[in-house]
C-alpha positions in Angstrom: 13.3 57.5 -18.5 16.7 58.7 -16.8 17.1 61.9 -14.7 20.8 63.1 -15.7 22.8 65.5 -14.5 23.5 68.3 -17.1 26.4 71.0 -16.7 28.8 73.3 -18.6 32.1 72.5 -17.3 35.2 74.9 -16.9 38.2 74.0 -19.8 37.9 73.0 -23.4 37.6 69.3 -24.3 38.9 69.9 -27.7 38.0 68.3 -31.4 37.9 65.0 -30.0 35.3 65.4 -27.6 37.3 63.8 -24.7 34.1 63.9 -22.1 36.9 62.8 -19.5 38.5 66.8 -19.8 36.7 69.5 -19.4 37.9 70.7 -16.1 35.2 71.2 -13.0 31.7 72.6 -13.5 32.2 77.1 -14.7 32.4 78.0 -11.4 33.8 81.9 -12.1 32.6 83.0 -8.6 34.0 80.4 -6.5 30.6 79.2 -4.8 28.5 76.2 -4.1 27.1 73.8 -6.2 23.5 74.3 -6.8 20.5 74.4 -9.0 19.2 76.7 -11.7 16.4 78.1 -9.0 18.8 78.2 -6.4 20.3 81.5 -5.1 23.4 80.5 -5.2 25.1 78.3 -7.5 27.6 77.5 -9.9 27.4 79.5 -13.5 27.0 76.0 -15.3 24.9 74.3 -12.9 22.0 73.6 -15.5 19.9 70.7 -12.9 19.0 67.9 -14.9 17.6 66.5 -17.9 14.9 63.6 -18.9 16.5 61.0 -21.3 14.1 58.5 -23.0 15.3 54.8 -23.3 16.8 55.2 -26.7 19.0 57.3 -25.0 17.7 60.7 -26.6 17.3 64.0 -24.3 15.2 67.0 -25.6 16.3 70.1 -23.9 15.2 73.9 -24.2 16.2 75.8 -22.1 16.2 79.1 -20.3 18.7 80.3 -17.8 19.3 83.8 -16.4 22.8 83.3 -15.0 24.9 82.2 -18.0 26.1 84.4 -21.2 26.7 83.9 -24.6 29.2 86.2 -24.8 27.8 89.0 -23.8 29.4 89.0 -20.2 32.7 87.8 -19.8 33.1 86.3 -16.4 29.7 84.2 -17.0 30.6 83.8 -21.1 29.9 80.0 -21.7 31.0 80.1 -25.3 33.7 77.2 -26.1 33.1 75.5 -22.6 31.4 72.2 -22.6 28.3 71.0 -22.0 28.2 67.2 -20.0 25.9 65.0 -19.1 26.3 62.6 -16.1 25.5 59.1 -15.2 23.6 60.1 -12.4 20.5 62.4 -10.9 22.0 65.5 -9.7 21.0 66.6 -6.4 21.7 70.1 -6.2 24.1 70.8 -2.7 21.0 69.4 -1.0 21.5 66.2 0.3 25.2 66.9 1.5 26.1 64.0 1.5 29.5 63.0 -0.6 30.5 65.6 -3.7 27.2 66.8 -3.4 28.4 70.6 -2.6 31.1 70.4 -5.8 29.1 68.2 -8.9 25.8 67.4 -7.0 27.1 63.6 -7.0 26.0 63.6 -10.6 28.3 60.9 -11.4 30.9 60.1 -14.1 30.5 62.1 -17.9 29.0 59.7 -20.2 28.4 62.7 -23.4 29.8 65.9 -24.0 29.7 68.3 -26.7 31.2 72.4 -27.2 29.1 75.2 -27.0 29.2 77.6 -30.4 28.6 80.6 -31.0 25.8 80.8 -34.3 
């Protein structure tokens, strides 16, 4: 098993799911990075996901910050989703980029969120 970092990021990564775009993580209010049960945190700070050693992640998920369309600053529909290399570790060691991506690492998937 893998802890990975999992985030929506800022900017469209187009049909070709380039994972390398994408922008920074949705950050609409300009604060720091965090987790889901933080106070504060970034709208697509999601904390991080198990992955099994075939690779394969089984996520549901609840989160009170982002929208589906409904509000329009935190509206995460189009953005991407990424996963990182790396345990995220949620602004709390602060140490390294661990205030902006939680030193989560490089994107190693990526995929578009759509509206159903």
């Amino acid at each position: 098993m893998a802890t990975l970092g999992f985030h929506i990021h800022s900017e469209p990564i187009g049909d070709n799911y380039n994972c390398s775009a994408g922008g920074a993580h949705f950050n609409p209010y300009n604060v720091s990075h965090g987790m889901p049960r933080d106070p504060q945190r970034h709208v697509g700070d999601l904390g991080n996901i198990e992955v099994n050693a075939d690779g394969r992640a089984y996520v549901a998920a609840r989160d009170n910050v982002i929208s589906l369309g409904f509000d329009k600053t935190r509206n995460v529909i189009g953005l991407p989703l990424m996963i990182h290399n790396l345990t995220d570790d949620g602004c709390h060691t602060g140490k390294g980029k661990s205030n902006t991506t939680g030193n989560a690492g490089p994107r190693i998937a990526c995929g578009t969120i759509l509206a159903g």
